[in-house]
C-alpha positions in Angstrom: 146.3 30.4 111.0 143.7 32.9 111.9 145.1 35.2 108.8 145.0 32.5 106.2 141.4 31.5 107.7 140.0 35.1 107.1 141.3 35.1 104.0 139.7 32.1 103.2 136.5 33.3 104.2 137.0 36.3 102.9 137.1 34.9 99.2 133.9 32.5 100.2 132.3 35.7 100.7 133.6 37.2 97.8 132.0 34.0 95.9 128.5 34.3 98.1 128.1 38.2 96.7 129.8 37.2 93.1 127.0 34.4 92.7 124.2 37.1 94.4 125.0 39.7 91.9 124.8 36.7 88.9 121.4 35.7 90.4 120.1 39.1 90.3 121.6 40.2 86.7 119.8 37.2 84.6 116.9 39.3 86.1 117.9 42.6 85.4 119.8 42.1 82.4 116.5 41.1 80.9 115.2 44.5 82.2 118.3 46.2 81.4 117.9 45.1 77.6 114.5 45.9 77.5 115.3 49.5 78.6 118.1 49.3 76.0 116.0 48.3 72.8 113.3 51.1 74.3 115.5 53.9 74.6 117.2 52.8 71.3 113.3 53.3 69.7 112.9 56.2 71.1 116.1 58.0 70.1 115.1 56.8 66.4 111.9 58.6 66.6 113.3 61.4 68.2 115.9 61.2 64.9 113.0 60.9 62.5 111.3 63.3 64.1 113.5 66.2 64.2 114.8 64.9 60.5 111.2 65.9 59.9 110.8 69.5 61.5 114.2 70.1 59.4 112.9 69.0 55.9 109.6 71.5 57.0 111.5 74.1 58.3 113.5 74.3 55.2 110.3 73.8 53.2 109.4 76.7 54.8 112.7 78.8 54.7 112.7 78.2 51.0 109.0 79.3 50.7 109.9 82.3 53.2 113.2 83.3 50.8 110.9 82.5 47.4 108.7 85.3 48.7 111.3 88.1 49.6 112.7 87.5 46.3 109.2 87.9 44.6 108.4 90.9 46.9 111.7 92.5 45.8 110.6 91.6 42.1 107.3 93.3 43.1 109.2 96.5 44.6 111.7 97.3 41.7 108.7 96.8 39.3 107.1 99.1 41.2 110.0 101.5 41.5 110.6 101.8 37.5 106.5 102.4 37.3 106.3 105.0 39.7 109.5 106.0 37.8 107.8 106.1 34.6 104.7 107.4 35.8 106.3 110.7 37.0 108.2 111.0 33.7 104.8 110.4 31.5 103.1 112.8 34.0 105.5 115.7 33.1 105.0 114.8 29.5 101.5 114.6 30.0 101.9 118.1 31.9 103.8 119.4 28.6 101.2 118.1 26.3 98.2 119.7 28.1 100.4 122.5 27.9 100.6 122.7 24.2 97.3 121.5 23.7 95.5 124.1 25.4 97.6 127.0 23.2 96.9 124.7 20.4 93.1 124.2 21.5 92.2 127.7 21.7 93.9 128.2 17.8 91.8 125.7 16.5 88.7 126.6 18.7 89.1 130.1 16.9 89.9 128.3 13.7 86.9 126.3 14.0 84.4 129.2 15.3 85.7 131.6 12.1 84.9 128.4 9.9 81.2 128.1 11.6 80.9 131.9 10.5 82.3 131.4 7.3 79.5 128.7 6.7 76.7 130.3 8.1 77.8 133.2 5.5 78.2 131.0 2.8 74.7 130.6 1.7 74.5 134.7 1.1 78.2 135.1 0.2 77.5 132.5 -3.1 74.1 134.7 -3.7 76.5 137.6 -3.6 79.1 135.5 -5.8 76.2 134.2 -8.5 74.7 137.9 -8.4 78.4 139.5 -8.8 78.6 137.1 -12.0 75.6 137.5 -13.9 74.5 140.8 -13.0 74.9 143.1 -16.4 77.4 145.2 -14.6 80.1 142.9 -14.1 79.3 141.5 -18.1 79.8 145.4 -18.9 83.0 145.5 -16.5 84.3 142.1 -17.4 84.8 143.5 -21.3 86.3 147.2 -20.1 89.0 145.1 -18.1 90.0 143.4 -21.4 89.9 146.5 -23.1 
């Protein structure tokens, strides 16, 4: 009888720690829940906050990409200016070329045409005189002769 005895107290004990263990959990279920709905806040505004660095981050990537697009913009213009400014620079080479052979015609041009007028004045005496004097009146009718 000793066998079916231990078992019997064995399974009083079994009830003893069963109705321990239901004592304790109304007390540390409450705790246990608690924890539970805490956690459970916190893992939400863990979520909203990393949902939050992500919206920045790719407010920020897109701000960062909008910018290497409108630097390369930037480069290529300045690529076909500096392209453009070399080619107007020969031209510009050419032309100040050309205009220093054609400057020094029309400086020559210009200074004959200076003499010419400071002439002027006694080449028309010479002119009127040439005219009216009675040589030329005398010449003028041997030539139609």
């Amino acid at each position: 009888m000793s066998a079916v005895q231990d078992w019997r107290e064995h399974v009083d004990q079994l009830h003893q720690y069963s109705d321990a263990i239901e004592s304790c959990m109304k007390d540390t279920r409450g705790q246990l829940e608690r924890l539970s709905d805490d956690i459970s806040r916190t893992l939400e505004k863990i979520a909203s906050r990393e949902r939050y660095l992500t919206d920045e981050l790719h407010y920020q990537l897109n701000g960062l990409k909008s910018a290497h697009d409108r630097r390369a913009e930037r480069k290529e213009t300045y690529r076909q200016a500096s392209v453009g400014l070399v080619d107007k620079s020969r031209y510009l080479a050419e032309v100040s070329t050309l205009v220093c052979i054609a400057d020094s015609n029309v400086i020559i041009m210009m200074r004959n045409m200076i003499i010419m007028m400071r002439l002027l004045p006694f080449l028309s005496c010479f002119y009127t005189f040439a005219i009216c004097s009675p040589r030329t009146v005398r010449n003028v009718g041997k030539l139609d002769s």
